[in-house]
C-alpha positions in Angstrom: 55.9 24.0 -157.7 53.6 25.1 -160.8 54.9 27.6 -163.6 52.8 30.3 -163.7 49.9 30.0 -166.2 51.0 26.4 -167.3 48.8 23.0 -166.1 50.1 20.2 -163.9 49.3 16.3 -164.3 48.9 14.4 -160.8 49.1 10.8 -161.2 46.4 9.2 -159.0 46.1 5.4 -159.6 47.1 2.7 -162.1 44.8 0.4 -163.6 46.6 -3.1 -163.7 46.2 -4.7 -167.4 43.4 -7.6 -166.7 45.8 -10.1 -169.2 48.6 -11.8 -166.9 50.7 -11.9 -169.7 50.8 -7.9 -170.3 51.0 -6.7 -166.4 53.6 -3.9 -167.3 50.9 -2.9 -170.1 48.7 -0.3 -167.4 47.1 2.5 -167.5 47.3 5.6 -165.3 44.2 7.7 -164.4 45.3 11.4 -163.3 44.1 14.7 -162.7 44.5 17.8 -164.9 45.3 20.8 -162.5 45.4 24.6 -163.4 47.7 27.0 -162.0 45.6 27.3 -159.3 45.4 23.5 -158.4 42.1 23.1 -159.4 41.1 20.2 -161.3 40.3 21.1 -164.6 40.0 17.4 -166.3 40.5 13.7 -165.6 42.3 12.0 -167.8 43.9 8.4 -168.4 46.9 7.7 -170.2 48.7 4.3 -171.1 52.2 3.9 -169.9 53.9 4.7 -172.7 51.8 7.9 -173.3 52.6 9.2 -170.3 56.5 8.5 -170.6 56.4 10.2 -174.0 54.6 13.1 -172.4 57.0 13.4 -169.5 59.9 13.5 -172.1 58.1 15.9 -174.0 57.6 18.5 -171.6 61.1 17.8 -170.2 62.7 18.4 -173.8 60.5 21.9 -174.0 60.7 23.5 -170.8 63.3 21.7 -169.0 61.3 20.2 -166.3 58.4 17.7 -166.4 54.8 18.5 -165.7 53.8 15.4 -163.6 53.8 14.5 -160.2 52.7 11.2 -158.7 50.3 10.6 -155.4 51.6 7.3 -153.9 49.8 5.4 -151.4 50.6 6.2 -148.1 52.2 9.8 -148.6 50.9 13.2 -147.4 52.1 14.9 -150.5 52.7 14.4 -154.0 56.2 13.9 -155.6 57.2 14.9 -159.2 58.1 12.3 -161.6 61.2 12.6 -162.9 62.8 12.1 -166.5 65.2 10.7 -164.3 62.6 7.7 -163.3 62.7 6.7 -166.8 66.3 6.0 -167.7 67.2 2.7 -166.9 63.8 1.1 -168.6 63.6 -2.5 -166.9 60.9 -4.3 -165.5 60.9 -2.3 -162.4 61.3 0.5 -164.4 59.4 3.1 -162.3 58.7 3.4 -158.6 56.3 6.2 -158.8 53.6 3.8 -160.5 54.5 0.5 -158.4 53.4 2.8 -155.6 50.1 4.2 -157.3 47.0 2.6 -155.6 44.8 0.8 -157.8 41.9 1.8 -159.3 39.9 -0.2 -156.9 41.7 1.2 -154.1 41.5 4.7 -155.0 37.7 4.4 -155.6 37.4 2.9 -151.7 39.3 6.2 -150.9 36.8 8.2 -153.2 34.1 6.6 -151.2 35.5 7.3 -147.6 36.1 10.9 -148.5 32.2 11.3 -149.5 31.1 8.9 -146.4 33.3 11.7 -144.0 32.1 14.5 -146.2 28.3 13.5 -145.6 28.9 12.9 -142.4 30.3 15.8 -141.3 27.5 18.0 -143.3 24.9 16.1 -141.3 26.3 16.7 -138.3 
């Protein structure tokens, strides 16, 4: 899945924009991974940065350096360049899928309550 040497971005949640008015304006929070999928960095990006980042990668190496964690999967899917063609107001199903940031901090906090847990036990 990884090239050799290189870093892959998993997108983990979206933070909705709080304004109504500028709901396709989110941002998405992901994890840096190295080539041995270990996280390296967290990072947040705004839409746009991360569409321009996708493209970029694509343009160099033919093949982006994303892949998305939607809610209720078991693995992670790459984005696409193809995701980002026709841009609309639906413009990407990878992020409509994201959890939130609030729900991916309840699953942050039900991984430590099992973790804890299980080390007591």
């Amino acid at each position: 899945m990884m090239r050799q040497g290189g870093h892959m971005n998993l997108a983990v949640c979206v933070e909705p924009n709080k304004n109504p008015h500028k709901k396709h304006d989110y941002k998405i929070w992901y994890l840096e991974l190295d080539h041995r999928s270990r996280v390296i960095s967290i990072g947040v990006k705004t839409k746009e940065e991360l569409v321009k980042s996708v493209l970029t990668n694509f343009r160099q190496t033919g093949k982006t350096n994303w892949r998305c964690f939607q809610k209720d999967q078991e693995a992670s899917t790459e984005i696409s360049v193809y995701d980002f063609i026709a841009m609309n107001s639906f413009e990407n199903t990878h992020f409509g899928q994201l959890p939130t940031l609030s729900e991916f901090q309840d699953t942050l906090n039900a991984l430590e309550s099992n973790f804890e847990l299980r080390s007591i036990a």
